[in-house]
C-alpha positions as CSV (number, residue, x, y, z in Angstrom):
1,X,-24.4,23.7,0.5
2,X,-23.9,20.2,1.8
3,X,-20.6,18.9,1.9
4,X,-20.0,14.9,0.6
5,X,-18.3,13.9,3.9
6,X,-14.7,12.1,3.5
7,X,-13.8,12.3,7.1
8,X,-13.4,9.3,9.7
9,X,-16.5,9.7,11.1
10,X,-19.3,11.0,11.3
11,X,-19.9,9.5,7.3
12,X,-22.5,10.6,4.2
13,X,-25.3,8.6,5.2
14,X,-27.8,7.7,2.6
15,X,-31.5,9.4,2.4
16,X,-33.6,6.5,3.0
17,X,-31.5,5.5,5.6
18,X,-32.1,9.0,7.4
19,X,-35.8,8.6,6.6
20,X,-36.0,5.4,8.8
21,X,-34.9,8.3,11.6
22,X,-38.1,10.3,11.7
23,X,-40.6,7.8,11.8
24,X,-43.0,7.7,15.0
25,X,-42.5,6.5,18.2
26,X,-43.1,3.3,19.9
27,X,-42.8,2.5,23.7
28,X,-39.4,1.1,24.6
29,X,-41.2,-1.5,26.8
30,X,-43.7,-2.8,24.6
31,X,-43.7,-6.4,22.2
32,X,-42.4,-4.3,19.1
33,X,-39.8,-2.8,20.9
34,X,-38.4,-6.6,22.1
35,X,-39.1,-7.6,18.5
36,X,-37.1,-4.8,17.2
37,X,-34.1,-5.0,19.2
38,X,-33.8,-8.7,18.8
39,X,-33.8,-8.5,15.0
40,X,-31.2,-6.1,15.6
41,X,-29.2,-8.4,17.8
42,X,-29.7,-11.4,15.6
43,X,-28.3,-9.5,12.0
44,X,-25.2,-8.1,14.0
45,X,-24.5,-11.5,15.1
46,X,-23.9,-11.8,11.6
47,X,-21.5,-9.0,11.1
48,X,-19.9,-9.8,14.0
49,X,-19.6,-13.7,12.7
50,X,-20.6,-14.4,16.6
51,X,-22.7,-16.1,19.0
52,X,-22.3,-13.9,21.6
53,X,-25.2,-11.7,23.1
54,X,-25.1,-7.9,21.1
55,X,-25.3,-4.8,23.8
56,X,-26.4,-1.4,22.2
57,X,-25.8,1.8,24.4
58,X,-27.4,5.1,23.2
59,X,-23.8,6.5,23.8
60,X,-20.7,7.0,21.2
61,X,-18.3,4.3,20.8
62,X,-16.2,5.8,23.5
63,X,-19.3,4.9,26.0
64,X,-18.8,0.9,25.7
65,X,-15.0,1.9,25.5
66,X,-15.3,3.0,28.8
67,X,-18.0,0.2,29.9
68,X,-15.7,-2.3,28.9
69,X,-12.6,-1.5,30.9
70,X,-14.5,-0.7,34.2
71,X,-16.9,-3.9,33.9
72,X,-14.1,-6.3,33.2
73,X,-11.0,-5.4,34.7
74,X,-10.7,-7.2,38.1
75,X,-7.1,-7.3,38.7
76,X,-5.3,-5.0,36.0
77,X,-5.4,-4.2,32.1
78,X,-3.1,-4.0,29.4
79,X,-3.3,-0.8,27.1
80,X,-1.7,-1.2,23.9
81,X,-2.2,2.0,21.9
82,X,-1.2,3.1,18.2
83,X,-2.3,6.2,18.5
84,X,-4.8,8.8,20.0
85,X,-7.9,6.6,20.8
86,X,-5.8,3.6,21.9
87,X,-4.7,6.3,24.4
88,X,-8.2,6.9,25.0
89,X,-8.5,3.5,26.5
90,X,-5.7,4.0,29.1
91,X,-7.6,7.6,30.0
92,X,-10.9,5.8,30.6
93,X,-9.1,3.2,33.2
94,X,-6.9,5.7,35.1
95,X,-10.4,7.9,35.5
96,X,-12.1,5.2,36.7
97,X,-9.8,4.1,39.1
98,X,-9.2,1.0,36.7
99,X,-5.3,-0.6,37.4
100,X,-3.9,-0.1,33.9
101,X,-0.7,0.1,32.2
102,X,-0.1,1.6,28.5
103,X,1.8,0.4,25.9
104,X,2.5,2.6,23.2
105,X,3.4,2.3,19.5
106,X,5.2,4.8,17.5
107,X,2.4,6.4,16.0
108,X,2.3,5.2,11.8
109,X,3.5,1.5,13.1
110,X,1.3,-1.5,14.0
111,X,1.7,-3.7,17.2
112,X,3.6,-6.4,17.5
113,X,2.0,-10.0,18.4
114,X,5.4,-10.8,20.3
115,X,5.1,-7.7,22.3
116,X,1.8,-8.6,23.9
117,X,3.0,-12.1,24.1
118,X,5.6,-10.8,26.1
119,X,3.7,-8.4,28.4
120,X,1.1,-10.9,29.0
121,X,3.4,-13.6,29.9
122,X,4.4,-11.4,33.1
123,X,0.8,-12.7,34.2
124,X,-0.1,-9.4,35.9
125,X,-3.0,-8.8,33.5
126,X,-6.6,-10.3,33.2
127,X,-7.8,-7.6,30.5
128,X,-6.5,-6.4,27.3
129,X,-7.5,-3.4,25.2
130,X,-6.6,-3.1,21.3
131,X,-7.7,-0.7,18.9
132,X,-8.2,-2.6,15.4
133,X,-8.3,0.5,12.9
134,X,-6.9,3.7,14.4
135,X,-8.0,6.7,12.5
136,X,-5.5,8.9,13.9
137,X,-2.4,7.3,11.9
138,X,-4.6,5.2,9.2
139,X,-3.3,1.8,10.9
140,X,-5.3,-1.3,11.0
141,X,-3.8,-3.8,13.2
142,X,-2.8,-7.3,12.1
143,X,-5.6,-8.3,14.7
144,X,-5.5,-12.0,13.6
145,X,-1.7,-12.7,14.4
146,X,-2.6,-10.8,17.9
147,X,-5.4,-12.7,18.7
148,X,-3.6,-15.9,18.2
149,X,-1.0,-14.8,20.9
150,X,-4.3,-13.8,23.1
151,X,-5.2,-17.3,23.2
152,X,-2.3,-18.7,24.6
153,X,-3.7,-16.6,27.5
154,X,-7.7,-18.0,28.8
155,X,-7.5,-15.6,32.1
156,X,-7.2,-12.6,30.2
157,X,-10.7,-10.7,28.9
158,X,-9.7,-9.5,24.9
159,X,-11.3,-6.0,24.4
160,X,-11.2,-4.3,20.7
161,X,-12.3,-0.8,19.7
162,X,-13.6,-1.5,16.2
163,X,-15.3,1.3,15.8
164,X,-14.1,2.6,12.3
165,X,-13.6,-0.7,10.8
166,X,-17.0,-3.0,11.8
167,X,-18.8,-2.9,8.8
168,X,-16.3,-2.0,6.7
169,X,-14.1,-5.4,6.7
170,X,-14.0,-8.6,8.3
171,X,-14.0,-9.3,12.0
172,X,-14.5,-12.8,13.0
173,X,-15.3,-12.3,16.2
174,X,-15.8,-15.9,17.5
175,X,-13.0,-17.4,15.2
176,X,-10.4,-14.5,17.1
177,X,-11.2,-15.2,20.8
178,X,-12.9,-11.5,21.0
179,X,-14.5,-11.0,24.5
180,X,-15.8,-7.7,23.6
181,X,-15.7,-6.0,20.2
182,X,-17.1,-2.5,20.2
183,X,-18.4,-0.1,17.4
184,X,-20.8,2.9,16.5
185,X,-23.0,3.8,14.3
186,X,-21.6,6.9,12.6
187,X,-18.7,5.1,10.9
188,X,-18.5,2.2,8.5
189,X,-21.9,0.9,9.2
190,X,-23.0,4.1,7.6
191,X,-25.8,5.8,9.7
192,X,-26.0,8.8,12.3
193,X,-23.5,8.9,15.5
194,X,-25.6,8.1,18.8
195,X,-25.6,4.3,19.3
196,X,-22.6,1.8,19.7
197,X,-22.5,-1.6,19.8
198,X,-20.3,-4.8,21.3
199,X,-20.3,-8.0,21.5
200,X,-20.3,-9.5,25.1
201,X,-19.0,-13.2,25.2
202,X,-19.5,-15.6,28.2
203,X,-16.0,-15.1,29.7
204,X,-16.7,-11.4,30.1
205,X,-20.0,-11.8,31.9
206,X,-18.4,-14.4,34.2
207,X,-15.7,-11.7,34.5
208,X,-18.2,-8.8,35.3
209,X,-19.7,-10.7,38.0
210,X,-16.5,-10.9,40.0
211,X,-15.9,-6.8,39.4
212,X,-17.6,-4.9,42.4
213,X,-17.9,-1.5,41.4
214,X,-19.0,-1.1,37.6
215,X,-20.8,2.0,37.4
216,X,-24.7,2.2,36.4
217,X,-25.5,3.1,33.0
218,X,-22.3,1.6,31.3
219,X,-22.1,-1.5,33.3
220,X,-22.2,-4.0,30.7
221,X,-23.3,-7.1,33.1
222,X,-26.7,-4.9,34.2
223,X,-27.4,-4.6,30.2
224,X,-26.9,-8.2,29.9
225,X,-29.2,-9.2,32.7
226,X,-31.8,-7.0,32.3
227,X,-32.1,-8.2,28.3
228,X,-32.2,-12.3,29.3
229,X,-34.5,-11.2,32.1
230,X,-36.6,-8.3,30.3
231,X,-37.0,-10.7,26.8
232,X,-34.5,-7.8,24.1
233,X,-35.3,-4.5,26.9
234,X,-32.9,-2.3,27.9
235,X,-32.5,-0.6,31.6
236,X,-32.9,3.3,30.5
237,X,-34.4,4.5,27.1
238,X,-32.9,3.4,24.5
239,X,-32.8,5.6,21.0
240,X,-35.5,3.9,19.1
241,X,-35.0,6.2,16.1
242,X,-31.4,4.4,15.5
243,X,-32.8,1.1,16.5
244,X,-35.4,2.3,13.4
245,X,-32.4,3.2,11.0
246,X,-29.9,0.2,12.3
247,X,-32.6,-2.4,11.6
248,X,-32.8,-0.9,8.2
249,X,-29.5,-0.6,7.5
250,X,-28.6,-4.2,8.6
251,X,-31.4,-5.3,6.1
252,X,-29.3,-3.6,3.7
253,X,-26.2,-4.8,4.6
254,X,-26.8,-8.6,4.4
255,X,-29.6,-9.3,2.2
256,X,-29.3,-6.5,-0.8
257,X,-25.3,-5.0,-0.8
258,X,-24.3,-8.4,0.9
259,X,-21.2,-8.7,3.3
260,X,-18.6,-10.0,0.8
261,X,-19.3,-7.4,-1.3
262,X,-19.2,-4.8,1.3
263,X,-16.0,-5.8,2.3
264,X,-14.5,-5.9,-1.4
265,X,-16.0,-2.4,-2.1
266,X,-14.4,-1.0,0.7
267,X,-11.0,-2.6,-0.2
268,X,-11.3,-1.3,-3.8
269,X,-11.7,2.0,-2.3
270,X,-8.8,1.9,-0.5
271,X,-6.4,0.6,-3.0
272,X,-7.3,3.7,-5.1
273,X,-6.5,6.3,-2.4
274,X,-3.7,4.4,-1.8
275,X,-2.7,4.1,-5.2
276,X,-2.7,7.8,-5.7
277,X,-1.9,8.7,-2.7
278,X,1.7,7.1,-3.2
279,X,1.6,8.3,-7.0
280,X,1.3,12.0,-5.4
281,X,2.6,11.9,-1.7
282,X,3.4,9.5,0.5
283,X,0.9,6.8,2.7
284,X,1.8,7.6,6.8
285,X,1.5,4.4,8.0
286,X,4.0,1.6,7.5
287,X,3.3,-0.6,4.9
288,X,1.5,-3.8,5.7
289,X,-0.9,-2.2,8.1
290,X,-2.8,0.3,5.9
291,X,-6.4,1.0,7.1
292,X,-9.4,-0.3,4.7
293,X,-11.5,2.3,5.7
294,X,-9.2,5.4,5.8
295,X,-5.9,6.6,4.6
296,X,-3.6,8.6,6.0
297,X,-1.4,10.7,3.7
298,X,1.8,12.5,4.2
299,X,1.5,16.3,3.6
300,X,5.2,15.2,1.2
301,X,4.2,18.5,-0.8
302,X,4.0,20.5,2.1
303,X,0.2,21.9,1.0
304,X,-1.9,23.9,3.0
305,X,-4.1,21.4,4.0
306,X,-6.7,23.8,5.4
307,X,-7.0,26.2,2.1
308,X,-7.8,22.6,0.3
309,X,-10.3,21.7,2.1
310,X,-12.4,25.2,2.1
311,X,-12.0,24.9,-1.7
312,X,-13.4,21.1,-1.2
313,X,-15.9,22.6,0.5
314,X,-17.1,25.1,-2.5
315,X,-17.4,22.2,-4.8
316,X,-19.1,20.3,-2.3
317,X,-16.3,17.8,-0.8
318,X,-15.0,17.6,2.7
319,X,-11.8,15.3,4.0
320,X,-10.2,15.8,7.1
321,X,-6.8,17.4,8.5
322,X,-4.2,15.3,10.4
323,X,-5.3,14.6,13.7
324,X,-3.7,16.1,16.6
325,X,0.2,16.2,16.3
326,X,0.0,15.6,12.9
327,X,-1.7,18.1,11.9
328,X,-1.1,19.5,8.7
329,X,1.8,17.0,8.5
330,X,-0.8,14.7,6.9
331,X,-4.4,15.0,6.3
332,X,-6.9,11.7,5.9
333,X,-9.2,10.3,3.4
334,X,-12.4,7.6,4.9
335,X,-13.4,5.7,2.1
336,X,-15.9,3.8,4.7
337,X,-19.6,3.4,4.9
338,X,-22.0,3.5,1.4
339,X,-18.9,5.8,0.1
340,X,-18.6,4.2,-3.7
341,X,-15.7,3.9,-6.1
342,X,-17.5,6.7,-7.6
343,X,-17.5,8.9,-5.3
344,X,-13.4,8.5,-4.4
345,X,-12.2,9.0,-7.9
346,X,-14.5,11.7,-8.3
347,X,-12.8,13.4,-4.9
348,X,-9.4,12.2,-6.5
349,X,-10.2,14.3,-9.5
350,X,-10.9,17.3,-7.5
351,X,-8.3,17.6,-5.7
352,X,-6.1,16.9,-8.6
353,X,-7.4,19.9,-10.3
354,X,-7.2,22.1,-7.1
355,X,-3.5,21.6,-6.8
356,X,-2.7,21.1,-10.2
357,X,-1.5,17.7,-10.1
358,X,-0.3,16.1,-13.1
């Protein structure tokens, strides 16, 4: 039986977007290829709300991630983590050989803008990293009051992980001085993991070009040359099925569901899981930082989190346990993707009737 997937990642993706994902090859050097891939760039230009050139790796998120840090990082970067994949970042730098420091939030709370402002002010870093929506502990940093602080600094290279939130609520790229803003596929954009995606602003390429040793297949500047040079080409193969599906899906996105509405349905979602999730537990996070695309419940009632989820998966449903150290001391719901209203209360109402919840 198929399970309706409720997890962060990867999401339900729709049939005929799956369909777009078995249809014949073309040669990734050829006109249609070039034609494909700039369509591509243009339509997440608009999701991004950016002018910047678009970079797709046939990699997970973590591959840009990683990219991103080595490519850009010339004298030393700032890790600011709330959680597990903020840590991530500060992995990805020490095992490149990338100078980095880490600064770590108590996991369920949100960075502070006067923290960075601080740490940056010491003017030992040219590179910041940021997660935006950490799936981990269900926070969704107040990236706008950040990204004003980040301005008062031009030297420094603003990297964000948006991986579960692009596509899912509103990133203004441009309008937040974003160097680099990375996602993937198998999130909130709703199709099949394998491809990511970033944003790659001037100030990153001029940084890139000053960093020696970037690596070969994630080296972000060697992506951006070779697509000005090779007219929308990329160095190694690229995965033209999810080029097929992402073109598709980016149709979708803008021109039928529309962005505005994408963005309000996934905040509608949310404030019902949140809405019972306080009614019958408790939210993890701190208030005023609550993720639009998942939440992150308190296990309040002490449940075995693992015996509700196999009898989710007999009727067809599937969430996911805390992650890492908090396992079982919470478990998380993604409302993300094309996951409707419908579809949430209708999970609400299962569980309810598993645990007998009045």
């Amino acid at each position: 039986m198929h399970k309706k997937l409720f997890i962060p990642g990867p999401v339900e993706v729709r049939e005929d977007v799956l369909k777009q994902m078995s249809r014949p090859m073309i040669g990734h050097r050829g006109k249609e290829a070039s034609e494909l891939q700039r369509r591509i760039s243009d339509n997440l230009r608009k999701v991004f709300y950016t002018d910047s050139e678009i970079l797709l790796s046939t990699t997970s998120g973590s591959g840009l991630m990683e990219g991103a840090i080595r490519s850009c990082t010339l004298k030393k970067a700032a890790v600011f983590s709330v959680g597990a994949f903020g840590n991530r970042w500060y992995d990805m730098a020490l095992n490149n050989n990338v100078p980095a420091d880490k600064f770590e939030s108590t996991w369920g709370k949100a960075l502070k803008a006067e923290e960075i402002d601080k740490t940056l002010a010491t003017g030992k870093y040219d590179l910041i990293a940021i997660t935006h929506n950490e799936t981990s502990t269900g926070v969704m940093n107040p990236i706008e009051e950040i990204a004003e602080v980040i301005k008062k600094y031009p030297e420094v290279v603003f990297c964000v992980d948006t991986v579960s939130s692009a596509g899912g609520t509103k990133i203004e790229v441009d309008k937040l001085g974003i160097d680099i803003c990375i996602t993937s596929t198998q999130k909130a954009l709703g199709l099949p993991p394998g491809l990511s995606i970033c944003t790659f602003s001037e100030k990153a390429k001029e940084r890139a070009e000053k960093v020696q040793f970037r690596g070969t297949y994630l080296d972000l500047l060697a992506l951006y040359k070779y697509i000005q040079k090779k007219n929308y080409q990329y160095p190694s193969t690229p995965s033209i099925s999810h080029m097929f599906a992402l073109d598709y899906q980016l149709n979708y996105i803008l021109n039928e569901e529309g962005l505005e509405n994408r963005f309000k349905r996934h905040i509608d979602m949310a404030e019902i899981v949140r809405e019972w999730a306080e009614e019958y537990f408790e939210v993890f996070p701190e208030k005023g930082c609550w993720s639009n695309t998942l939440t992150n419940i308190k296990n309040t009632r002490g449940i075995d989190v693992g015996a509700l989820n196999k009898e989710l998966g007999n009727r067809g449903l599937q969430i996911s346990n805390g992650y890492g150290k908090l396992k079982d001391q919470t478990f998380r719901i993604a409302h993300m993707a094309d996951c409707t209203v419908e579809d949430v209360k209708n999970l609400l109402e299962n569980i309810n009737d598993i645990l007998s919840l009045k």
